[in-house]
PDB file with one MODEL, atoms N, CA, C and O in Angstrom:
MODEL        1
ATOM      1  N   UNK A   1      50.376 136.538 128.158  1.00  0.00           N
ATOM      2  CA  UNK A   1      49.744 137.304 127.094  1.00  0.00           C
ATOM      3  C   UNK A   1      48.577 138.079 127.698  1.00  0.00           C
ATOM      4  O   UNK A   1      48.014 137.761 128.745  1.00  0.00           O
ATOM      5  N   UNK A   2      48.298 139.031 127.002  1.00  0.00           N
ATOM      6  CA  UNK A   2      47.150 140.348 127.533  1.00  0.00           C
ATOM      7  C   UNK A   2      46.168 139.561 126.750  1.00  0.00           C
ATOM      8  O   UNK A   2      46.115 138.827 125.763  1.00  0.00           O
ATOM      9  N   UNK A   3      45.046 140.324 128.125  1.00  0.00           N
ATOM     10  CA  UNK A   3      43.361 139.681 127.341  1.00  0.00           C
ATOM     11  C   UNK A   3      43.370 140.360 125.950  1.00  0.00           C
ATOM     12  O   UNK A   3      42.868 139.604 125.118  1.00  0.00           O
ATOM     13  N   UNK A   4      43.787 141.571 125.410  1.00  0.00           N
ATOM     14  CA  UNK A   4      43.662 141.834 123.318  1.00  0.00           C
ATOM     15  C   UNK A   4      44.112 140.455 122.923  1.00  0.00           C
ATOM     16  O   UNK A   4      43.414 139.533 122.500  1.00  0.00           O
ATOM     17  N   UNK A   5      46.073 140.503 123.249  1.00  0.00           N
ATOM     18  CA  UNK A   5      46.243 139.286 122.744  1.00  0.00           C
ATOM     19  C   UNK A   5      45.660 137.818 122.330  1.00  0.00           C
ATOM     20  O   UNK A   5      45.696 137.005 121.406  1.00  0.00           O
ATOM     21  N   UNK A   6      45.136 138.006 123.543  1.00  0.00           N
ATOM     22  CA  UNK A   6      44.529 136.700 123.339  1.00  0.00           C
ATOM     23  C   UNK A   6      43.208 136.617 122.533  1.00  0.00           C
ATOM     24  O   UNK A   6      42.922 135.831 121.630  1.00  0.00           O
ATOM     25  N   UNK A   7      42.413 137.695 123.117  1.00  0.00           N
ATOM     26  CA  UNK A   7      41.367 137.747 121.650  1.00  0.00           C
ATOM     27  C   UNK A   7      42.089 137.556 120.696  1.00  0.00           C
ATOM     28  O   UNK A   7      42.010 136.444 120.175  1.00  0.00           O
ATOM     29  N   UNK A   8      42.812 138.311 120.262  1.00  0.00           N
ATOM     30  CA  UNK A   8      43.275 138.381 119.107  1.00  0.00           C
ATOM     31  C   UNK A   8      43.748 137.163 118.350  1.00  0.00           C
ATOM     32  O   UNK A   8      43.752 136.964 117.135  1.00  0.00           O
ATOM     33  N   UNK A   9      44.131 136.423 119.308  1.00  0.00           N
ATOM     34  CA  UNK A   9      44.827 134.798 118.895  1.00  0.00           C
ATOM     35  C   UNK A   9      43.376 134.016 118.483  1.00  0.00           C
ATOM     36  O   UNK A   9      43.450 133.278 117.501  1.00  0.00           O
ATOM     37  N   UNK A  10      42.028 134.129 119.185  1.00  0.00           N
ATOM     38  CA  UNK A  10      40.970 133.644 119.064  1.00  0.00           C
ATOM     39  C   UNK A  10      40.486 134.113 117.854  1.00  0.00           C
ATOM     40  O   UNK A  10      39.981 133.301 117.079  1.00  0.00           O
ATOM     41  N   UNK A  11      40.555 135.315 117.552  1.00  0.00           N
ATOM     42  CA  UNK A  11      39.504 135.658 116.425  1.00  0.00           C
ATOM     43  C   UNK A  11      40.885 135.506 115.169  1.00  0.00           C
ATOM     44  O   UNK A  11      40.460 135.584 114.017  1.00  0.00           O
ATOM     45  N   UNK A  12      41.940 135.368 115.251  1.00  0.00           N
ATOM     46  CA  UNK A  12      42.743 134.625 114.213  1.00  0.00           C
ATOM     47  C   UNK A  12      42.285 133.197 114.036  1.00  0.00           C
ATOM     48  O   UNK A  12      42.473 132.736 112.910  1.00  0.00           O
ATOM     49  N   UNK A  13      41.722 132.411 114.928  1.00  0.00           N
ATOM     50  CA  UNK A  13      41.306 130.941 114.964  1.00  0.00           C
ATOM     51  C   UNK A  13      40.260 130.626 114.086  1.00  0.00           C
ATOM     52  O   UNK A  13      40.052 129.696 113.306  1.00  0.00           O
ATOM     53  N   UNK A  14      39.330 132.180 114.588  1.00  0.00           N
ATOM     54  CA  UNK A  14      37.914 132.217 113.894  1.00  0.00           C
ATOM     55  C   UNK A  14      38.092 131.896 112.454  1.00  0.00           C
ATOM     56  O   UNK A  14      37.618 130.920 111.874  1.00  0.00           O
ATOM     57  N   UNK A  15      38.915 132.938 111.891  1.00  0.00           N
ATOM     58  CA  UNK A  15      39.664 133.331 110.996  1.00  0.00           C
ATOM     59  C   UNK A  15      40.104 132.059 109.869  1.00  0.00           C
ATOM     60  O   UNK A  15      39.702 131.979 108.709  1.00  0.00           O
ATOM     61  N   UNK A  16      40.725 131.427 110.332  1.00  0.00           N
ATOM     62  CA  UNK A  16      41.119 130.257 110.000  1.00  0.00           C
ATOM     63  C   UNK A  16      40.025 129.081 110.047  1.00  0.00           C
ATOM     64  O   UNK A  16      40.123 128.368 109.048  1.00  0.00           O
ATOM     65  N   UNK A  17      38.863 128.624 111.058  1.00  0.00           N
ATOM     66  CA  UNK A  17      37.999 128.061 110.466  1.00  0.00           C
ATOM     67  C   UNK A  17      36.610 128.614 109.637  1.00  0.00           C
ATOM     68  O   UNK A  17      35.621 128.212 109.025  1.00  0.00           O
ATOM     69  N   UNK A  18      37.256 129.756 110.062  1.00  0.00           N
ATOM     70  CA  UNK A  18      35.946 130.096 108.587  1.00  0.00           C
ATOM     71  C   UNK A  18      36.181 129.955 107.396  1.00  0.00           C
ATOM     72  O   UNK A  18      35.313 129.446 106.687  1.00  0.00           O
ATOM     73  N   UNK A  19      37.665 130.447 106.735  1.00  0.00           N
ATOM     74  CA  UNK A  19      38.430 129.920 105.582  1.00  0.00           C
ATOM     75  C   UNK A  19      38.263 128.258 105.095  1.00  0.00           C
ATOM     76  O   UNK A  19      38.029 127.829 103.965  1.00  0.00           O
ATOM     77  N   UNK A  20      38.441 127.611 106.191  1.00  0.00           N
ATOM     78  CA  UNK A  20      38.559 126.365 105.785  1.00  0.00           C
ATOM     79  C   UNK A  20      36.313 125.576 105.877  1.00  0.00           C
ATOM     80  O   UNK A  20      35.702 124.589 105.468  1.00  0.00           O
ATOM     81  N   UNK A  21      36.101 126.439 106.412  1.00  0.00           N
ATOM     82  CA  UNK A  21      34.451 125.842 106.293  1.00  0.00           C
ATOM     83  C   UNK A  21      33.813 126.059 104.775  1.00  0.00           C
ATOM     84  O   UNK A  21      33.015 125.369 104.141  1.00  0.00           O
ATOM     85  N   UNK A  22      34.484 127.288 104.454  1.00  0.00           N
ATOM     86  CA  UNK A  22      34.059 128.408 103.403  1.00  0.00           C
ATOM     87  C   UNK A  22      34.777 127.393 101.920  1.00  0.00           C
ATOM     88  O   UNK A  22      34.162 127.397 100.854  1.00  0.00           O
ATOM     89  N   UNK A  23      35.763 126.798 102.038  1.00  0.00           N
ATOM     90  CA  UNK A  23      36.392 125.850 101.143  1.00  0.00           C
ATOM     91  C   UNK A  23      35.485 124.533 100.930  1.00  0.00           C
ATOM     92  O   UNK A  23      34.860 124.066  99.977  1.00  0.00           O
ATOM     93  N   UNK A  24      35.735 124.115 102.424  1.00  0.00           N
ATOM     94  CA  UNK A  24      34.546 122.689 101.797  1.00  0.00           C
ATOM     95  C   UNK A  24      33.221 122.847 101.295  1.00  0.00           C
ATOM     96  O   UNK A  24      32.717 122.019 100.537  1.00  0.00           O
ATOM     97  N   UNK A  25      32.533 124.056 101.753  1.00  0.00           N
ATOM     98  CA  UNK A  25      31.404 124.575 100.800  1.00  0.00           C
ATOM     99  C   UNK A  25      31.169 124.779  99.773  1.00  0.00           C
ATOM    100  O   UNK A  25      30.065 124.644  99.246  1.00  0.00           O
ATOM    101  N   UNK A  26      32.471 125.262  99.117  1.00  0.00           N
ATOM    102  CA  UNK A  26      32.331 125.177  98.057  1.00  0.00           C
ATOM    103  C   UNK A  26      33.183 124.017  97.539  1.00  0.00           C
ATOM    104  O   UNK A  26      33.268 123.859  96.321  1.00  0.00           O
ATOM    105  N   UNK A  27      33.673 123.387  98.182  1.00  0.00           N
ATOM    106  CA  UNK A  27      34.290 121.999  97.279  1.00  0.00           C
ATOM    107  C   UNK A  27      32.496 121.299  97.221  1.00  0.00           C
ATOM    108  O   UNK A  27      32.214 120.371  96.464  1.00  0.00           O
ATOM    109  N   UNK A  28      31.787 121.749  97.863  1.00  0.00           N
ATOM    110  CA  UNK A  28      30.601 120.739  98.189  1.00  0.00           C
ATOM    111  C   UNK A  28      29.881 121.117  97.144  1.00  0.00           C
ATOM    112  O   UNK A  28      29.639 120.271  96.283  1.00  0.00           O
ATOM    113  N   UNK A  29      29.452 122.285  97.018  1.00  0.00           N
ATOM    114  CA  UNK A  29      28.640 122.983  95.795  1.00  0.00           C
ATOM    115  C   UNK A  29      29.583 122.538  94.345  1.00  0.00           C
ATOM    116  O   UNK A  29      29.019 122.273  93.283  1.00  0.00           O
ATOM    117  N   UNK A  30      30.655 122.518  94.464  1.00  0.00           N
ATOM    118  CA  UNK A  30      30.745 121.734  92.940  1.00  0.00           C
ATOM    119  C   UNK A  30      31.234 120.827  92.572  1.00  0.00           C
ATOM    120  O   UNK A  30      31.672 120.687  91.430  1.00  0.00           O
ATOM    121  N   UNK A  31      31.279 119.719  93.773  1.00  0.00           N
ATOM    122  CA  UNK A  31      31.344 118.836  93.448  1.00  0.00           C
ATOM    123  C   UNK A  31      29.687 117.811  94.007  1.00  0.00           C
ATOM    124  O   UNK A  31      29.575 116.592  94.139  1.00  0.00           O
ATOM    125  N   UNK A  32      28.907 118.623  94.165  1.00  0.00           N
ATOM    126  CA  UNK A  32      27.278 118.211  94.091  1.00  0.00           C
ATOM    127  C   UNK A  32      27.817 116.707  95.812  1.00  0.00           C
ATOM    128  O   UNK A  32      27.668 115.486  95.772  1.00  0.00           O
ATOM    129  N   UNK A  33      28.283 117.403  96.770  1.00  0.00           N
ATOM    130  CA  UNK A  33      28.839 117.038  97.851  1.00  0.00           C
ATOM    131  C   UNK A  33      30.061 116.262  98.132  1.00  0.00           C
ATOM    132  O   UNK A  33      30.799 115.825  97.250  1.00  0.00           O
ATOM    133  N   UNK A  34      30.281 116.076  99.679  1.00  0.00           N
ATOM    134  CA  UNK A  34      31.361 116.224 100.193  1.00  0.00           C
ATOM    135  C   UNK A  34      31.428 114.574 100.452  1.00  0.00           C
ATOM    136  O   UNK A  34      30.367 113.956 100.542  1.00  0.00           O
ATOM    137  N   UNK A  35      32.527 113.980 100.553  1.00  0.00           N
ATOM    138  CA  UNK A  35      32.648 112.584 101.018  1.00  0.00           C
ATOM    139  C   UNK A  35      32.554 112.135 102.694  1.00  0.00           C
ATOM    140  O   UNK A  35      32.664 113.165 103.360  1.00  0.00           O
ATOM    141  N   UNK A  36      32.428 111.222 103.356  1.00  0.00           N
ATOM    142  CA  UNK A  36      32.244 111.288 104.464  1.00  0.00           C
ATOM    143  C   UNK A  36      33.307 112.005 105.912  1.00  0.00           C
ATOM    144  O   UNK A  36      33.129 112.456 107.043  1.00  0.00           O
ATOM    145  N   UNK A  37      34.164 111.796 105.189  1.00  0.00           N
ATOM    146  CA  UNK A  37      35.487 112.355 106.005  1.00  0.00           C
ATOM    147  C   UNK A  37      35.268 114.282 105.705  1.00  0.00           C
ATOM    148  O   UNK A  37      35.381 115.004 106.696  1.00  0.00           O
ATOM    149  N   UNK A  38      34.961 114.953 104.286  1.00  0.00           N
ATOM    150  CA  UNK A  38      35.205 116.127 104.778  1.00  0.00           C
ATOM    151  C   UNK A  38      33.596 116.384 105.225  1.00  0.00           C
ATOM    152  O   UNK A  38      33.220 117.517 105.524  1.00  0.00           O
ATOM    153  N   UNK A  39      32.852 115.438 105.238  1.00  0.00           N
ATOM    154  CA  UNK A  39      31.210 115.648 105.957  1.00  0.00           C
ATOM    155  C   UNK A  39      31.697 115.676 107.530  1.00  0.00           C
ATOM    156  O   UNK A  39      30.896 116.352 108.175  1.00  0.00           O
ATOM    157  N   UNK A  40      32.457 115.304 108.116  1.00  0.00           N
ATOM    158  CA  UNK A  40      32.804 114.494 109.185  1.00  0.00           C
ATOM    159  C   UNK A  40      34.043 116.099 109.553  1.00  0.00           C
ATOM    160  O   UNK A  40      33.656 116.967 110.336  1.00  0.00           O
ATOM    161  N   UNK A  41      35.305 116.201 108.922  1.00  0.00           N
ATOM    162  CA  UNK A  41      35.376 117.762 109.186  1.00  0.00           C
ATOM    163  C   UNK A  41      34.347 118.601 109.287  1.00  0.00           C
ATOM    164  O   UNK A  41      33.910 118.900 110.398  1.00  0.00           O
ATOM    165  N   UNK A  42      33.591 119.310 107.661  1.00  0.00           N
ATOM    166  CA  UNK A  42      33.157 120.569 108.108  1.00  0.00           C
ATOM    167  C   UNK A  42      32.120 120.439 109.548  1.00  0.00           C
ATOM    168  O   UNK A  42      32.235 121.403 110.305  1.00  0.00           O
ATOM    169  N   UNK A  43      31.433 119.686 109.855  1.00  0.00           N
ATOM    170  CA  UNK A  43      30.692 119.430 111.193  1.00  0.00           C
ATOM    171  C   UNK A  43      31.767 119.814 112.871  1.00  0.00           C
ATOM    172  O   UNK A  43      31.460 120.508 113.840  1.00  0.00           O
ATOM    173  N   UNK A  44      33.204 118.905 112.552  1.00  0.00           N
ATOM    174  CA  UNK A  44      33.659 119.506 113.310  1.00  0.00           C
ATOM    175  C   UNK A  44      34.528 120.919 113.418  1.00  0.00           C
ATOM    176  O   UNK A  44      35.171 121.331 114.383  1.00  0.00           O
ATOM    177  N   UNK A  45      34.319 121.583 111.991  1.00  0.00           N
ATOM    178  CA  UNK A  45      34.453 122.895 112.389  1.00  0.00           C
ATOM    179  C   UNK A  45      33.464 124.029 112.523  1.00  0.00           C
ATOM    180  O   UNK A  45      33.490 125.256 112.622  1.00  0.00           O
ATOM    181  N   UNK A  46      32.368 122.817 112.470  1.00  0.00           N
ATOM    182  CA  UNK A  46      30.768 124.320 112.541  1.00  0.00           C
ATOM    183  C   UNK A  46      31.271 123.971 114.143  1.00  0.00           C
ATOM    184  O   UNK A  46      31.626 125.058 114.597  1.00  0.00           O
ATOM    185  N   UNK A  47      31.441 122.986 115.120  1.00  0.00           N
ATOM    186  CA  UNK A  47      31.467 122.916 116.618  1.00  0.00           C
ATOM    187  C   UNK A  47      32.634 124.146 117.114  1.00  0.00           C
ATOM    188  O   UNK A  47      32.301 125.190 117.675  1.00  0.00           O
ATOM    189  N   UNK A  48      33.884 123.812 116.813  1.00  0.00           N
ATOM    190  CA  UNK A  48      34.886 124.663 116.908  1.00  0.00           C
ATOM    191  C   UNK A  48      34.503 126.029 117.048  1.00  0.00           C
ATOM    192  O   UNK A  48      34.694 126.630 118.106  1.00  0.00           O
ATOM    193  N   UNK A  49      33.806 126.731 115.731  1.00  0.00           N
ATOM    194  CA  UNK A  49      33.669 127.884 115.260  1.00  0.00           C
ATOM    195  C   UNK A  49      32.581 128.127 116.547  1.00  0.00           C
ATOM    196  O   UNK A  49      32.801 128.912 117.470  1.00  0.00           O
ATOM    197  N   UNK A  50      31.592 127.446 116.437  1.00  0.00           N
ATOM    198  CA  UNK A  50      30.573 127.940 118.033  1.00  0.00           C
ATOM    199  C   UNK A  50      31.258 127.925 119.201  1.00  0.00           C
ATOM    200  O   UNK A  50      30.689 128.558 120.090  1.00  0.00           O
ATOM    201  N   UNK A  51      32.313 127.405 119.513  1.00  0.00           N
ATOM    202  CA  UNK A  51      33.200 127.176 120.741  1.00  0.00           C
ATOM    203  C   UNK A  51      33.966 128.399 120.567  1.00  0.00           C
ATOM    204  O   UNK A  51      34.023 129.134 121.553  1.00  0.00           O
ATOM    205  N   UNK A  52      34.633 128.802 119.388  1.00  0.00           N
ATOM    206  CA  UNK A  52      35.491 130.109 119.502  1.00  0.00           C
ATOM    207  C   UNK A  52      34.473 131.170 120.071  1.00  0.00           C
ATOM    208  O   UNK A  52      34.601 131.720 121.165  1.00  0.00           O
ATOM    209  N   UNK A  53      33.632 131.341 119.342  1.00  0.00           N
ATOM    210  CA  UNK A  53      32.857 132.516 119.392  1.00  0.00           C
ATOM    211  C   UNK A  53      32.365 132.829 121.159  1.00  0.00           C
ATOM    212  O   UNK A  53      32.596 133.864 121.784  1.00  0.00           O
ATOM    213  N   UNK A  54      31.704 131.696 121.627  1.00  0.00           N
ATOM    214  CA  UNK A  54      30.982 131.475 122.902  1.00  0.00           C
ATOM    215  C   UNK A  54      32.147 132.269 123.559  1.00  0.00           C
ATOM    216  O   UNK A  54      31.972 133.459 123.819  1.00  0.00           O
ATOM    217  N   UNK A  55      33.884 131.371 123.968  1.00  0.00           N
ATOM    218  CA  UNK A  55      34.979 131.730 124.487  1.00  0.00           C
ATOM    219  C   UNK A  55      35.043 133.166 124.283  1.00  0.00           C
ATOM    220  O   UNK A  55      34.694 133.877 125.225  1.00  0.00           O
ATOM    221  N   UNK A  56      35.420 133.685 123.241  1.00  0.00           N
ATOM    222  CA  UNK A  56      35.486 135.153 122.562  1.00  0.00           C
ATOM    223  C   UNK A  56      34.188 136.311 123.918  1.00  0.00           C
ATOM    224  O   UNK A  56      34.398 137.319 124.593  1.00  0.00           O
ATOM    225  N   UNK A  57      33.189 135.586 123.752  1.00  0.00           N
ATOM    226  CA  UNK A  57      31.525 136.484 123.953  1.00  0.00           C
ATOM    227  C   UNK A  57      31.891 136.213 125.632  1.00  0.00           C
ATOM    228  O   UNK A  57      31.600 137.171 126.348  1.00  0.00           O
ATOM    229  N   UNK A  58      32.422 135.164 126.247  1.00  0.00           N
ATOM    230  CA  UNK A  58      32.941 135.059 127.789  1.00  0.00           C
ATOM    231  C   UNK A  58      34.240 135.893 128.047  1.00  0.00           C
ATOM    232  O   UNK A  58      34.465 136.490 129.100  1.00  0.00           O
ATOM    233  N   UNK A  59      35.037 135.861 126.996  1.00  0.00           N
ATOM    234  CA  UNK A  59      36.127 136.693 127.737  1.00  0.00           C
ATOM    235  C   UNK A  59      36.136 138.483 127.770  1.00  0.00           C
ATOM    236  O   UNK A  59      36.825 139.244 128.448  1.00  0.00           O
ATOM    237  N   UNK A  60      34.901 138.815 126.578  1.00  0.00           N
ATOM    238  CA  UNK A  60      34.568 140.057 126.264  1.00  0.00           C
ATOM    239  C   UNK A  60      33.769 140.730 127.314  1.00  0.00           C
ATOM    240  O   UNK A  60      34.028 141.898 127.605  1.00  0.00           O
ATOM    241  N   UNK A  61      32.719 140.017 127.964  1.00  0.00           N
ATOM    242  CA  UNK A  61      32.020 140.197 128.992  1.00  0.00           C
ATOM    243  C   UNK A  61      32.806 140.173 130.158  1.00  0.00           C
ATOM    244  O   UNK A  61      32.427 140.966 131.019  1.00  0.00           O
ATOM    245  N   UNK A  62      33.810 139.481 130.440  1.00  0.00           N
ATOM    246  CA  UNK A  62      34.313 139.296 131.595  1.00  0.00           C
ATOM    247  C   UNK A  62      35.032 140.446 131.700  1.00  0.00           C
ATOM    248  O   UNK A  62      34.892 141.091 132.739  1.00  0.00           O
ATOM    249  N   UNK A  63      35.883 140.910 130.730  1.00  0.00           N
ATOM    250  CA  UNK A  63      36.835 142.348 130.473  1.00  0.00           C
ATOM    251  C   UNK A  63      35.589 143.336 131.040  1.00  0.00           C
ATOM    252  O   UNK A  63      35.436 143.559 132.241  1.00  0.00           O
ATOM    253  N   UNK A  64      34.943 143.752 130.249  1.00  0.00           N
ATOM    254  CA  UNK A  64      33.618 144.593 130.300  1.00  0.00           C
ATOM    255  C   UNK A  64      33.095 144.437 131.900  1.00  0.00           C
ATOM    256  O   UNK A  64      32.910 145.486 132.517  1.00  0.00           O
ATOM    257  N   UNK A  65      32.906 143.436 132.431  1.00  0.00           N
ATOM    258  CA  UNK A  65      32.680 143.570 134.100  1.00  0.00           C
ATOM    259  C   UNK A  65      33.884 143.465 135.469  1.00  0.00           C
ATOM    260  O   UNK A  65      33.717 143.250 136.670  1.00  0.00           O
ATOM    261  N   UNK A  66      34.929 143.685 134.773  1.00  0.00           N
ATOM    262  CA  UNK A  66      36.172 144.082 135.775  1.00  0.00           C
ATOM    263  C   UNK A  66      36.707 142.646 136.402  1.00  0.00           C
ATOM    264  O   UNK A  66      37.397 142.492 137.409  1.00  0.00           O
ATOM    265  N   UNK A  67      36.040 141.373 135.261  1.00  0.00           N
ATOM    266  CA  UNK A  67      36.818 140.305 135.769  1.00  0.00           C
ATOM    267  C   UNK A  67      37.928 139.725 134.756  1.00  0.00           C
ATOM    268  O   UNK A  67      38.166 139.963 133.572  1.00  0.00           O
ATOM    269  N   UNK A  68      38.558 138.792 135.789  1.00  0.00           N
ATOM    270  CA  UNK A  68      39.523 138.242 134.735  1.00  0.00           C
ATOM    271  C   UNK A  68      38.999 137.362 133.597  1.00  0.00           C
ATOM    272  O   UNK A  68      38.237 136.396 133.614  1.00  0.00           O
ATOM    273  N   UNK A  69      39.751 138.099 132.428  1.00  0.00           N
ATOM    274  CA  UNK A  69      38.965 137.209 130.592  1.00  0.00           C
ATOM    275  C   UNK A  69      39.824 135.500 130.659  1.00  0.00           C
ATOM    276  O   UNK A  69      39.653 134.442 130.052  1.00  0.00           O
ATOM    277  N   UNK A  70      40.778 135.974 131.740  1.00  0.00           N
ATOM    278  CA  UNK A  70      41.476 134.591 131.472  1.00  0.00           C
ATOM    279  C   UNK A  70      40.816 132.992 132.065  1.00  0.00           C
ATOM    280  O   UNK A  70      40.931 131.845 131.634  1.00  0.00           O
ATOM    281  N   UNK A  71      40.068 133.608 133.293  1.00  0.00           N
ATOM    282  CA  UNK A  71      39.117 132.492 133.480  1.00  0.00           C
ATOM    283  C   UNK A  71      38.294 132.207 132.661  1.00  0.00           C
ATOM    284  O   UNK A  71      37.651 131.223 133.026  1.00  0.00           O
ATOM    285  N   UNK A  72      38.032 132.543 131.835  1.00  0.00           N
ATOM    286  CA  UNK A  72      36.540 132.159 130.570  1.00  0.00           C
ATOM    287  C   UNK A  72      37.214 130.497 130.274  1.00  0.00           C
ATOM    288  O   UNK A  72      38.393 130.223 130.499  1.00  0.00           O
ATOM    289  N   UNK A  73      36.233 129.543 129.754  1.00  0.00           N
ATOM    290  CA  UNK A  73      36.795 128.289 129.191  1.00  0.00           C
ATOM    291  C   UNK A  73      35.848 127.817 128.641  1.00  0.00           C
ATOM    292  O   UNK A  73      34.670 127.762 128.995  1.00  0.00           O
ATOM    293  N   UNK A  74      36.514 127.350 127.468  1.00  0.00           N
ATOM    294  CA  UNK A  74      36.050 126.682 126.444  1.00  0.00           C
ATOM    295  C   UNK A  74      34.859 125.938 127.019  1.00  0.00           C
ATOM    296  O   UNK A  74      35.010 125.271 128.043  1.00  0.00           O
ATOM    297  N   UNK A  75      33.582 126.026 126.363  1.00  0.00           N
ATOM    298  CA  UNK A  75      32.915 125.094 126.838  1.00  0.00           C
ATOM    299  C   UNK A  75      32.019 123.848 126.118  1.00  0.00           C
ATOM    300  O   UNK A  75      31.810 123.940 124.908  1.00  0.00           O
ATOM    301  N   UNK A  76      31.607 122.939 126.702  1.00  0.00           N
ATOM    302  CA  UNK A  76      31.431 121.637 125.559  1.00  0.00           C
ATOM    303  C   UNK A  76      30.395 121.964 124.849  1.00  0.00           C
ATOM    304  O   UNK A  76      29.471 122.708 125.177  1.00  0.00           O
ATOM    305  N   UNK A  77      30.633 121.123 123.385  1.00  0.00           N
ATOM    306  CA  UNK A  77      29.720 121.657 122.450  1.00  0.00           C
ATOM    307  C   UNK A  77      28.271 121.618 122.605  1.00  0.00           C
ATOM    308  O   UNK A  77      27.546 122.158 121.770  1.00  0.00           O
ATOM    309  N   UNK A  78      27.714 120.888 123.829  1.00  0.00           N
ATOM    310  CA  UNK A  78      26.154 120.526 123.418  1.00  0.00           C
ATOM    311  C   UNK A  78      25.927 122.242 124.808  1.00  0.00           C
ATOM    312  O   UNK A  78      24.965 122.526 125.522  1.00  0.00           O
ATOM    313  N   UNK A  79      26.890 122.754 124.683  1.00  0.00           N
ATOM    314  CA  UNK A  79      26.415 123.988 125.764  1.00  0.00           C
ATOM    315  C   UNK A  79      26.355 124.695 124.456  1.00  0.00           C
ATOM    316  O   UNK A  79      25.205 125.114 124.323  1.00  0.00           O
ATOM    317  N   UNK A  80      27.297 125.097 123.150  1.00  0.00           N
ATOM    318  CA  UNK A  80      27.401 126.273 122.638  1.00  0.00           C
ATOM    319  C   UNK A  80      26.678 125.957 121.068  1.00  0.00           C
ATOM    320  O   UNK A  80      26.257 126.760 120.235  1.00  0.00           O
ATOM    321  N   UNK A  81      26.718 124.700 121.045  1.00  0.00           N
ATOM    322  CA  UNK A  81      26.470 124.320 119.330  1.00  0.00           C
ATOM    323  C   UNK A  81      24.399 125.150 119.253  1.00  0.00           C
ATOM    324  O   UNK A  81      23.385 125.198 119.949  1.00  0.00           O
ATOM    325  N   UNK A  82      24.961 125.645 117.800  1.00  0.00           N
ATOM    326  CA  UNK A  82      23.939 126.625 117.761  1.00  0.00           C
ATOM    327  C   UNK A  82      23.408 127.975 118.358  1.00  0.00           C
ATOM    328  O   UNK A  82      22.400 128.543 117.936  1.00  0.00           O
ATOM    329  N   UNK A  83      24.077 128.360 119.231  1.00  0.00           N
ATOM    330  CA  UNK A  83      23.753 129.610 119.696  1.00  0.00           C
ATOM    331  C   UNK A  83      23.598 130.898 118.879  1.00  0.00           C
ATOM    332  O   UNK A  83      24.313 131.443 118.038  1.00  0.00           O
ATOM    333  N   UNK A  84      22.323 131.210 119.465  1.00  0.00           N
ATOM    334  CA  UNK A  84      22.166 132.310 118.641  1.00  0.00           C
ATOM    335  C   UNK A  84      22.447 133.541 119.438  1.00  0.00           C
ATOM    336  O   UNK A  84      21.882 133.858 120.485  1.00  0.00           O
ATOM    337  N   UNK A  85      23.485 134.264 118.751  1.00  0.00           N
ATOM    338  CA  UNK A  85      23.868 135.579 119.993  1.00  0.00           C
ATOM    339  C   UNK A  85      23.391 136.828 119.263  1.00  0.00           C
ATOM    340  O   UNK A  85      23.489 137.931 119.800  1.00  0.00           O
TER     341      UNK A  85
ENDMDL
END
């Protein structure tokens, strides 16, 4: 697959946990919160969602400086959780 492709497969990912973060939020808001299990998801999709993005912001840069996007890799959450880009 081509580095678009593959963005493209990534920011479909995005895509998909933002949908599903955007649900338990509001399952949370009306049901005045979430039980421990979807407390226990949406957390691991705020990690995910910082992991897509980071991957995404490495393979974009790497295109942009004439290297390969395919070396970029995922990296562990206590590198990406919270980043502010």
């Amino acid at each position: 697959m081509n580095a678009v492709g593959r963005n493209d497969e990534i920011l479909d990912t995005i895509g998909a946990l933002v949908a599903e973060e955007r649900a338990l939020r509001n399952r949370s808001s009306r049901n005045l919160g979430l039980g421990d299990t979807e407390q226990e998801r949406l957390r691991a999709v705020e990690v995910q969602l910082d992991q897509c993005w980071d991957l995404l912001r490495q393979r974009r840069a790497k295109s942009e400086f004439g290297e390969n996007p395919d070396e970029a890799a995922v990296r562990p959450p206590g590198e990406v959780e919270g980043y502010q880009g």
